[in-house]
C-alpha positions as CSV (number, residue, x, y, z in Angstrom):
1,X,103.9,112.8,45.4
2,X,100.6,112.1,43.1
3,X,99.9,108.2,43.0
4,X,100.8,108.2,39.1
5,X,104.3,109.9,40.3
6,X,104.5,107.0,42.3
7,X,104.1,104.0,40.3
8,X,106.0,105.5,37.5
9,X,108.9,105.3,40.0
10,X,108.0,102.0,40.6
11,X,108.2,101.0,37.1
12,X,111.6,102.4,36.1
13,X,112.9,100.9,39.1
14,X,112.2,97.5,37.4
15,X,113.5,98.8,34.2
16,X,116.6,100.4,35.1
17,X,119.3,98.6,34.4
18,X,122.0,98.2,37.4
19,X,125.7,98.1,37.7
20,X,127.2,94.7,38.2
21,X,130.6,93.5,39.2
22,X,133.1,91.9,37.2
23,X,136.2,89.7,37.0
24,X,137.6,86.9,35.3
25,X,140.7,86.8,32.5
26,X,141.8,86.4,29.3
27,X,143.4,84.1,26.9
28,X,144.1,82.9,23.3
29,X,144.4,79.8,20.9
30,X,145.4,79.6,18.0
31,X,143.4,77.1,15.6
32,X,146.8,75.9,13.6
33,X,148.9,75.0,16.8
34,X,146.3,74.6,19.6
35,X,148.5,77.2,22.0
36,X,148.9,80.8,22.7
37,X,152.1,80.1,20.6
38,X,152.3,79.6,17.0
39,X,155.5,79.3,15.2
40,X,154.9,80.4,11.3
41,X,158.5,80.1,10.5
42,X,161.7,78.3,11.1
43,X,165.6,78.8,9.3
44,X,169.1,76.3,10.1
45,X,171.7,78.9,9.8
46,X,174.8,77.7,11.4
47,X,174.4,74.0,13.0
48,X,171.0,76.3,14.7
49,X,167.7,77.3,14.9
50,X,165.4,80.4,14.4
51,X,162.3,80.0,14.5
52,X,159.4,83.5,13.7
53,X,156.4,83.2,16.1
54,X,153.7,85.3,16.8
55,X,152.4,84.9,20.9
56,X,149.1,86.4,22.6
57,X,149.1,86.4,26.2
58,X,146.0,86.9,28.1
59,X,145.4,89.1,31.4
60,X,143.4,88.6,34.7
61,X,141.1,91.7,35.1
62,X,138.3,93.4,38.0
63,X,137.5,93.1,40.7
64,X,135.3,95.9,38.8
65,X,131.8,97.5,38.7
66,X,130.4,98.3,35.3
67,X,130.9,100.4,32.9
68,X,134.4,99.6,33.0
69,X,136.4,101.4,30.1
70,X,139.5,101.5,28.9
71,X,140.3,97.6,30.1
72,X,143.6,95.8,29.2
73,X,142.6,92.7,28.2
74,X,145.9,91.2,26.5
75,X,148.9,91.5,24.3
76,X,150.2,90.3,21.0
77,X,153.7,89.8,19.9
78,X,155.1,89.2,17.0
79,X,158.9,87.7,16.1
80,X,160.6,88.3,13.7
81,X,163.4,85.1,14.4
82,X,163.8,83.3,11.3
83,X,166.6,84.1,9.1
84,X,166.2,83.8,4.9
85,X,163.0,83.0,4.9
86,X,162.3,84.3,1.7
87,X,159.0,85.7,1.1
88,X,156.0,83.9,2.2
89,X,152.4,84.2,3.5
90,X,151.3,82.6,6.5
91,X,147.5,82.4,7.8
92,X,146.0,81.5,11.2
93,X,143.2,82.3,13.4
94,X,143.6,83.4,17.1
95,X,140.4,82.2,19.4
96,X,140.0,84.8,21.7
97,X,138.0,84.1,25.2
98,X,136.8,85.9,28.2
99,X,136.3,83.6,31.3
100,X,134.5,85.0,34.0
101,X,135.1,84.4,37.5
102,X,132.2,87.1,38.7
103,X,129.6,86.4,37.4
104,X,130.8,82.9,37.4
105,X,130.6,80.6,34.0
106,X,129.9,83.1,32.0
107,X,132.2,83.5,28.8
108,X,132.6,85.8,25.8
109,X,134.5,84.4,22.3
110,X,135.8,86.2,19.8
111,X,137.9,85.1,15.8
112,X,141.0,87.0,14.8
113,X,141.8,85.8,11.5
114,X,145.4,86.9,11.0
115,X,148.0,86.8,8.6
116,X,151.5,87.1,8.3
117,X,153.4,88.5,5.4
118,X,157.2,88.2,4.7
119,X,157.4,91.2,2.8
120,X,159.7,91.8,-0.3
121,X,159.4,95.3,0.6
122,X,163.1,94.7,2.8
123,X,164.3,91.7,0.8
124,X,162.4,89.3,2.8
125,X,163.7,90.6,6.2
126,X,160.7,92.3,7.4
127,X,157.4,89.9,8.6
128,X,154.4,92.1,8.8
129,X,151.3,90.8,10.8
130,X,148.1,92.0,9.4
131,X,144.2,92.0,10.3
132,X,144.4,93.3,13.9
133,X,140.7,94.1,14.6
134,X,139.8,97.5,15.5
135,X,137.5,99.0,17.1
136,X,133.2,98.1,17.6
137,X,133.7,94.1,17.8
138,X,131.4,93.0,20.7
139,X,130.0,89.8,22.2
140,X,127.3,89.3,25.0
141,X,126.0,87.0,27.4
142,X,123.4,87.3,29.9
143,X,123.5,86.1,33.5
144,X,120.8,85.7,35.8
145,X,118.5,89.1,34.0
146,X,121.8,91.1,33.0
147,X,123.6,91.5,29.6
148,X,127.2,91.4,29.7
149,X,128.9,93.0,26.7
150,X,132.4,93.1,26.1
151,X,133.1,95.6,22.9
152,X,136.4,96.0,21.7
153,X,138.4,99.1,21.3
154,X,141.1,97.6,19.1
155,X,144.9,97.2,19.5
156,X,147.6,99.7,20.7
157,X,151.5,100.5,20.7
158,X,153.0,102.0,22.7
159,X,152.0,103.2,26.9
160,X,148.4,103.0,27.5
161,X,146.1,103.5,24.5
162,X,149.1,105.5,22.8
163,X,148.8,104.6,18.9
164,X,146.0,102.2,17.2
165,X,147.3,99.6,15.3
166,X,145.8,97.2,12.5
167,X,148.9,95.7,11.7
168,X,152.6,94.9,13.3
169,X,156.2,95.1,11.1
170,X,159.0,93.6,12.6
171,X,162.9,93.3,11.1
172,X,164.6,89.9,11.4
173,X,166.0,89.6,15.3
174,X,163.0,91.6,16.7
175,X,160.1,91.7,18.2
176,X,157.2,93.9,18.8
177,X,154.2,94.3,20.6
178,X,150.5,95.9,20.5
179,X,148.3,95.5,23.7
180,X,143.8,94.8,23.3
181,X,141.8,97.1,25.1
182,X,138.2,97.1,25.4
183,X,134.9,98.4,27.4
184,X,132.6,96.2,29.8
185,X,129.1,97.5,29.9
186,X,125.8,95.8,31.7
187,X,122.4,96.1,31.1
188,X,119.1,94.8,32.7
189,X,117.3,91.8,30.6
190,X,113.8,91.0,32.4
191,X,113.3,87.4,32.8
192,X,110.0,86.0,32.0
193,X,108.6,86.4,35.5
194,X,109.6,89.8,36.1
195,X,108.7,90.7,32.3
196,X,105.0,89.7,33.5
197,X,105.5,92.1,36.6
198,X,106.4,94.6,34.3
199,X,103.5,94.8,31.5
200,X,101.5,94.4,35.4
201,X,103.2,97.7,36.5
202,X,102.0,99.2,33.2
203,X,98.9,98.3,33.3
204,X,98.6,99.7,36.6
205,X,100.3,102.9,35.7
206,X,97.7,103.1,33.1
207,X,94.8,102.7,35.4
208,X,96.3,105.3,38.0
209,X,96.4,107.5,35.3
210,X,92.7,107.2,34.1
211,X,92.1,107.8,37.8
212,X,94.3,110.8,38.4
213,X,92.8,112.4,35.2
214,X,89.0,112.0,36.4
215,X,90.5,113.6,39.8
């Protein structure tokens, strides 16, 4: 192997970017409620109470090495519990976060701003939750040189990633549910230090190459 062959190796092995391991979990808040749970609406219909709630419960995930595809990272449920509520609009925002455990600290946030319509469309006995995100959403963080990026695939019915969803309808006495998959990829972010070694390794790639010409 030539002496440029050999730095260049050098080089894109400081440029590469490596797999990482990752774990942590999952969870929501909603902004009106402070809870996973938020109750939108309530009926009295015979000395008791329904109440129409829309819950998201998180998910542990990993041990994992990136890429990691495909990942469940929650679900959403909407109920449909409230009887005569008439037709209505209700509007809330779900936090979403991503608490690692490996690497540890590091965290990913995300807005859902959701809304839930008591539609006319079955005489007020159908609640429809709308604004689901879809797909391309992503958030990052970097960790000691490496970018973590979390980019969502969207929600799902069904087994597995069966049917995409951007919205849930649910009859009074009901309830149904869509589950948030997404992808984990890393990538390699040169700290200062090893950004100096790098325009260094350059620089000496350049010079074996100057060299290696005249040869």
């Amino acid at each position: 192997m030539s002496r440029f062959a050999k730095a260049f190796v050098v080089v894109l092995f400081v440029v590469l970017p490596a797999f990482a391991d990752i774990a942590g979990s999952t969870s929501g808040v909603w902004e009106t409620g402070g809870t996973n749970h938020w109750i939108y609406a309530t009926s009295h219909v015979l000395g008791g109470t329904q109440t129409s709630d829309v819950t998201f419960d998180g998910v542990s995930f990993g041990p994992a090495t990136t890429p990691d595809n495909n990942v469940a990272l929650g679900e959403i449920l909407l109920n449909n519990g409230a009887l005569f509520d008439g037709v209505h609009t209700y509007n809330n925002t779900l936090d979403f976060t991503v608490d690692f455990t490996t690497p540890a600290g590091a965290q990913l946030l995300f807005d859902f701003p959701l809304t839930v319509n008591a539609s006319s469309a079955c005489l007020g006995f159908c609640d429809v939750l709308v604004g689901l995100p879809g797909s391309g959403g992503s958030d990052s963080v970097v960790v000691g040189g490496t970018e973590y990026t979390l980019t969502l695939d969207g929600f799902f019915t069904g087994p597995g990633k069966h049917h995409q969803v951007t919205q849930l309808s649910s009859i009074t006495g009901s309830t149904v549910t869509a589950h948030l998959y997404g992808d984990f990829t890393t990538s390699s972010v040169p700290e200062p230090a090893t950004a100096m070694l790098l325009v260094f390794m350059l620089g000496a790639v350049t010079v074996v190459t100057r060299r290696w010409r005249k040869e």
